[in-house]
RODO-2510 file (C-alpha; in nm, 4 decimals, decimal comma):
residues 155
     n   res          X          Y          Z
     1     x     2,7364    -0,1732    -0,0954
     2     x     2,7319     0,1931     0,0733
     3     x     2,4792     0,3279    -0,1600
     4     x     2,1376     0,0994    -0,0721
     5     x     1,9251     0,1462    -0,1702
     6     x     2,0117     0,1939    -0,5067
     7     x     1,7613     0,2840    -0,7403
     8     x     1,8589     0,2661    -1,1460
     9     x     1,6194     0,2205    -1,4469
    10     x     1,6706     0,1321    -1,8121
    11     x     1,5165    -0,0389    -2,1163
    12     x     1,4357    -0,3935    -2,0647
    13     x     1,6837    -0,5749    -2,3380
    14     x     1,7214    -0,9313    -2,4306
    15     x     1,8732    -1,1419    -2,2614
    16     x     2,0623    -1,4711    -2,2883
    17     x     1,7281    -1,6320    -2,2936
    18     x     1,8285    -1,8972    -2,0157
    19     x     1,6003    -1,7624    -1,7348
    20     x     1,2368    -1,8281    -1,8915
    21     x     1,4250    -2,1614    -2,0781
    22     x     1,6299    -2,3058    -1,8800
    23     x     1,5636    -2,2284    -1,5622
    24     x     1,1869    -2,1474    -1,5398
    25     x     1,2529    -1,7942    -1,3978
    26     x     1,2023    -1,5546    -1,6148
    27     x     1,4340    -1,2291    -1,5713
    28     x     1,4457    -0,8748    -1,7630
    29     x     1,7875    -0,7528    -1,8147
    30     x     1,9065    -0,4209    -1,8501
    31     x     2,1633    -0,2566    -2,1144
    32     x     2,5239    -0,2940    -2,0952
    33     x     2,5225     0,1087    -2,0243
    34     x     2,2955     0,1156    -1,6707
    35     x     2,5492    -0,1857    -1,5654
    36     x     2,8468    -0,0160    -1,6588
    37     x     2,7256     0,2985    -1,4448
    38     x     2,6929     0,0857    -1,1109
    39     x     2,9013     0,2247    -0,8409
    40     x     3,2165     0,1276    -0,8070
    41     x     3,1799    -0,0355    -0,5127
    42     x     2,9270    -0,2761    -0,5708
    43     x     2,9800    -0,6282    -0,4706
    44     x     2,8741    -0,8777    -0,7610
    45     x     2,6174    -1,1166    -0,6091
    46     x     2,2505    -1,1944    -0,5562
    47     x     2,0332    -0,8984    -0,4003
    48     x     1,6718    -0,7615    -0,3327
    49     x     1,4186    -0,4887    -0,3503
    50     x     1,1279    -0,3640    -0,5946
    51     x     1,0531    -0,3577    -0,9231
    52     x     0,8289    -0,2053    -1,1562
    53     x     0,7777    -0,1871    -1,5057
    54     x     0,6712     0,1225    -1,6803
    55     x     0,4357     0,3155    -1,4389
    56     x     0,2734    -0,0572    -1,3293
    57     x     0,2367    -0,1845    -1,0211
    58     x     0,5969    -0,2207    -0,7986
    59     x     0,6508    -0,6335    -0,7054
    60     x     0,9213    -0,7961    -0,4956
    61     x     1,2248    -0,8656    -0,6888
    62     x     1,5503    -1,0463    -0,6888
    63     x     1,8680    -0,9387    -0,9107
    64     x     2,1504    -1,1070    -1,0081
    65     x     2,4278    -0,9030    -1,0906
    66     x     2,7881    -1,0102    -1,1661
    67     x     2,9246    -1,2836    -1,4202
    68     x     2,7156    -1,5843    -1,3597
    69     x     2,9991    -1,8020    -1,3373
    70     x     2,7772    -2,1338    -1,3905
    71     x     2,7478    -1,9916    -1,7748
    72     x     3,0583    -1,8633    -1,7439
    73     x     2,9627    -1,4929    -1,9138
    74     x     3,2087    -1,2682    -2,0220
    75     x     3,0059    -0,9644    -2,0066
    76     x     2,8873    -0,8549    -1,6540
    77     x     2,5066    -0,8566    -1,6350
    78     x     2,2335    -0,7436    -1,4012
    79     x     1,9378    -0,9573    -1,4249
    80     x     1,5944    -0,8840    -1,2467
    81     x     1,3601    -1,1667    -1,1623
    82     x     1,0338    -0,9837    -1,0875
    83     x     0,7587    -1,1761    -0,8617
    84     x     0,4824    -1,1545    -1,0917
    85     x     0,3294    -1,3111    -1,3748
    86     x     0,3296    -1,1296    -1,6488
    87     x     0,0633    -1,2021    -1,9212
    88     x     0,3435    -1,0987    -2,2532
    89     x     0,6810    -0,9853    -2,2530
    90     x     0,8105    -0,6497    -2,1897
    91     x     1,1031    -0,5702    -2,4020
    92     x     1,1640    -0,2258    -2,4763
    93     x     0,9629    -0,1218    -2,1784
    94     x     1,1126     0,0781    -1,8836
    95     x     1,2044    -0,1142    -1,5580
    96     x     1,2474     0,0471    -1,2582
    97     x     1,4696    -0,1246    -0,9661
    98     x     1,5481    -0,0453    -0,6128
    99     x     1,7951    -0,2482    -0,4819
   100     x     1,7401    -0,2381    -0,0856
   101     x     1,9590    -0,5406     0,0165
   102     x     2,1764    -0,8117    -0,0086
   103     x     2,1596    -1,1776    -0,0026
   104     x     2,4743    -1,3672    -0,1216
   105     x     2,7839    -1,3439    -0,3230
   106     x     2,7397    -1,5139    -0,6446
   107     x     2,9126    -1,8852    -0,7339
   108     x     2,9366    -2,1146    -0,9075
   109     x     2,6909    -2,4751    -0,9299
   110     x     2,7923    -2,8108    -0,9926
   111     x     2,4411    -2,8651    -1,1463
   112     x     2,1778    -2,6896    -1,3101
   113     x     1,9659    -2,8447    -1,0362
   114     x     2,1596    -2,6646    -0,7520
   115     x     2,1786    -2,3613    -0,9412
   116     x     1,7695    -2,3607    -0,9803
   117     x     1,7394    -2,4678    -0,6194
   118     x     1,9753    -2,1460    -0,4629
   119     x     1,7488    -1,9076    -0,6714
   120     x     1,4512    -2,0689    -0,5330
   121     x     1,6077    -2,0139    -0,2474
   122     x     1,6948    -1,6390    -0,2814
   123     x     1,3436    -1,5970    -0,3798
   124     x     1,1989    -1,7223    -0,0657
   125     x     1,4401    -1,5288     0,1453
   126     x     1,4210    -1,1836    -0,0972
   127     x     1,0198    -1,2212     0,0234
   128     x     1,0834    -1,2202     0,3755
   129     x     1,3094    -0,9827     0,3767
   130     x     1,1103    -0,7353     0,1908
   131     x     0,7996    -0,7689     0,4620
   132     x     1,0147    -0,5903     0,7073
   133     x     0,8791    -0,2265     0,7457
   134     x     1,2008    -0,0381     0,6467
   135     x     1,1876    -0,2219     0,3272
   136     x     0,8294    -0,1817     0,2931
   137     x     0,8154     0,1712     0,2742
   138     x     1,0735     0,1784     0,0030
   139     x     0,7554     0,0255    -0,2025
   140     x     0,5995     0,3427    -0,2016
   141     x     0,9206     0,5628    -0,3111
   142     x     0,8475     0,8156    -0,5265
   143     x     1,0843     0,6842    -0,7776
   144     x     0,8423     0,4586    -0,9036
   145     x     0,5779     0,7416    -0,9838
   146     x     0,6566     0,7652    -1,3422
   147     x     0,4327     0,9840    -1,5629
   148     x     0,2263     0,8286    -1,7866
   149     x     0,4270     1,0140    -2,0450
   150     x     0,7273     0,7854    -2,0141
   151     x     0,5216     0,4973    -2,0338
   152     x     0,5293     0,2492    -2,3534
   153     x     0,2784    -0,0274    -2,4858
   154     x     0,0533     0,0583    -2,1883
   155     x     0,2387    -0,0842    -1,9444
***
């Protein structure tokens, strides 16, 4: 993808409701409308960067975006895991994403097992990654300085 980072934000939507469920990692999806205005040229697959929600505090992130061929979607999706606990849920709020690299392409798993496991995975490596300085600084882009007028349930 030419255009990392890429920043994009939206209002956090429901999902499929398999992260939290069935896989134990929660994610916040975006509308069909910020997917649909991805460039062109980006490569379905797994990637990293920063997250924040509303004007809150920006975490590590991985996002999945593409088809998730183990569910076998017919929609394309982007879908944020955010490394943070959250105390409640955030739908409706506004999350803010720069995408700064990428890991993988996605594929598809023989197993929900293997499927959990490559996430872990991306997680572990998304962290390392983002520790590097030139990722670092993207942490404190002014992107994420969103007035307190935009924000929503005090987030």
């Amino acid at each position: 993808m030419r255009h990392l980072p890429y920043f994009c934000r939206g209002q956090v939507v429901r999902g499929f409701g398999r992260g939290s469920k069935q896989l134990g990692i929660p994610t916040a999806n975006f509308p069909e409308q910020v997917v649909d205005n991805l460039p062109t040229d980006v490569s379905t697959g797994i990637y990293y960067g920063w997250a924040s929600v509303g004007s809150g505090d920006v975490h590590k992130m991985v996002v999945s975006i593409g088809w998730n061929p183990y569910y076998k979607n017919t929609k394309k999706s982007m879908e944020t895991h955010i490394m943070h606990t959250f105390k409640e849920d955030f739908y409706g709020e506004i999350l803010n994403v720069a995408i700064v690299g990428y890991l993988r392409p996605e594929k598809n798993f023989d197993s929900l097992e293997s499927l959990i496991s490559a996430i872990q995975g991306d997680i572990e490596e998304a962290k390392k990654r983002l520790d590097l300085p030139e990722h670092l600084k993207l942490k404190e882009d002014n992107f994420f300085k969103v007035p307190k007028s935009k924000v929503m349930n005090g987030h």
